[in-house]
C-alpha positions, 0 to 999 in steps of 0.5 A: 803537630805534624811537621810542615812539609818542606817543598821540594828540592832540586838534586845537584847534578855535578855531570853538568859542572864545567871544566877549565882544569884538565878538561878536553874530549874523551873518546868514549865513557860508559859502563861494561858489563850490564845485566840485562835480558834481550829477546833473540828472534828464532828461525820459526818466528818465535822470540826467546829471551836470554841474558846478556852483559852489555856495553854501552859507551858515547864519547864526550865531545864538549872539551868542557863538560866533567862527564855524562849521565849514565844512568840515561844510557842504562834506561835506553839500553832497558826501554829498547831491549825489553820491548823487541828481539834484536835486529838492526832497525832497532839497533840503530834507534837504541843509538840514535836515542843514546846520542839524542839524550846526550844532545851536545855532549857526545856524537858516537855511540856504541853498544857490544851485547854478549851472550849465549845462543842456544840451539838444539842439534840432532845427532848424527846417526842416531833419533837423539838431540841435545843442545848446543850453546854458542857464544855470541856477540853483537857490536852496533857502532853510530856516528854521522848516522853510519851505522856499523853492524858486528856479529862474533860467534865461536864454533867448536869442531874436530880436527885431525891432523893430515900428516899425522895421518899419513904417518899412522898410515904408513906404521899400520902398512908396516905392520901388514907387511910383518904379519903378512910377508909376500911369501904368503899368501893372503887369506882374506878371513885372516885379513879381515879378523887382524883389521879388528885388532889392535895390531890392525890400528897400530897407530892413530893419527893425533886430533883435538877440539878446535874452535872457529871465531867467526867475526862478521860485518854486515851489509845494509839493512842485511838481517840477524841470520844468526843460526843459519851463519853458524850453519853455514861454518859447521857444514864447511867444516864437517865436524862440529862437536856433538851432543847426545852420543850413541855407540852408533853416533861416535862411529859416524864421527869417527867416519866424519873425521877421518873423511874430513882431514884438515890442517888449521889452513884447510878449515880457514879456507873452507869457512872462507868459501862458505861465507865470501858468496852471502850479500849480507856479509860486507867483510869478514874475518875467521880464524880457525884455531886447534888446540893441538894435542901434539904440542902444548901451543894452538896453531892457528890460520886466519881468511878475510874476504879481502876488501880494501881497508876491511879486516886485515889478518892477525892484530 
């Protein structure tokens, strides 16, 4: 005989146990680090699906209620994040649908989305392209129906140092006047052949790779002009890093470089300038940093737009 089929049994939840006993409000539970893809909307319309690590925390409100159900959380963040590329609007329904599932227990939520955005550089002088990956991440934050939004990205760029250069200028003047006394006079073929030799670039100034962090507030309703901020820093600065390289287009950086000399301040200001005049962006904050190769330690500089209560220089 086949066995009786039993009835169903309700499965215990001890998320809904209460507390007396160490209870008390928590200001944020949830998970880090989820796996999960999100749909990138692209500047020709398109959608490119990428993977992220994603955050999600509510806090829990109920001084008495022993925890949340996180497992809601994960299926918000999968229902919304499968079915439209990233954009404010629907940022602020995966919130409002956080908190909707966890109705009486929580009244914040926060979801941070990390992953690399991809984009395809020409190259300088040559018929080349080649890709560039950005780290990207996008924090969105719900509570009393305020909802604020974050972009962070990071560019990496070429600085060469001011006063190196002057000081390189200055040994490649000392050399001239060794090879080439005022008692002689001077040839310019002869000039113009010690200019290629090494003699002629006696010293060099010091440059390193750098990066810019670039974190952002938005206004309003203000769009995920994603590709044209990160733009906006690399035309400012002048030396973002490259991808495919030719002869022709190492030369045209070097040129880049040596036209756009600039201390840690000098790129902090330029990004500043090239960000204050966007409505989109409420507040910002940047922070250029070059990994010097004259010392083992990072020098660093740091802008904000300056609005009251908003960003405020160095943690």
């Amino acid at each position: 005989m086949s066995p009786t089929p039993t009835a169903p049994r309700a499965l215990p939840d001890v998320a809904l146990e209460t507390r007396t006993d160490h209870g008390g409000p928590l200001a944020a539970v949830g998970m880090q680090q989820i796996e999960m893809p999100v749909l990138l909307r692209l500047p020709d319309g398109s959608a490119q699906r990428v993977a992220a690590r994603v955050d999600v925390e509510v806090d829990l409100a109920r001084a008495d209620a022993r925890g949340i159900h996180m497992s809601r959380l994960y299926l918000e963040l999968d229902r919304h994040l499968s079915a439209e590329p990233l954009a404010p609007a629907g940022l602020r329904r995966l919130l409002r649908d956080c908190l909707a599932s966890h109705a009486g227990l929580s009244t914040r939520a926060q979801v941070r989305l990390r992953f690399a955005h991809l984009v395809r550089r020409a190259a300088l002088a040559s018929a080349n392209t080649g890709w560039r990956s950005y780290p990207l991440e996008i924090v969105a934050s719900l509570e009393r129906e305020r909802c604020v939004l974050e972009v962070v990205f990071e560019v990496q760029y070429s600085s060469t140092c001011p006063a190196s250069a002057a000081l390189a200028r200055q040994l490649i003047q000392q050399r001239f006047t060794a090879d080439f006394p005022t008692t002689q006079a001077l040839d310019h073929g002869a000039v113009l052949a010690w200019l290629g030799t090494s003699d002629g670039i006696v010293a060099t100034p010091h440059s390193q790779r750098s990066t810019a962090r670039v974190q952002l507030q938005l206004a309003e309703d203000a769009p995920l002009a994603i590709e044209e901020w990160i733009d906006a820093v690399e035309h400012a600065l002048q030396t973002p890093v490259q991808t495919a390289v030719k002869r022709e287009d190492e030369q045209a950086f070097a040129l880049a470089n040596g036209q756009n000399l600039m201390f840690c301040e000098d790129a902090a200001r330029r990004m500043r300038a090239a960000l204050a005049a966007d409505s989109r962006i409420a507040d910002f904050l940047v922070r250029a940093s070059h990994h010097e190769s004259l010392h083992p330690h990072d020098a660093v500089a740091v802008a904000t737009k300056g609005v009251p209560g908003g960003y405020a220089g160095l943690p």
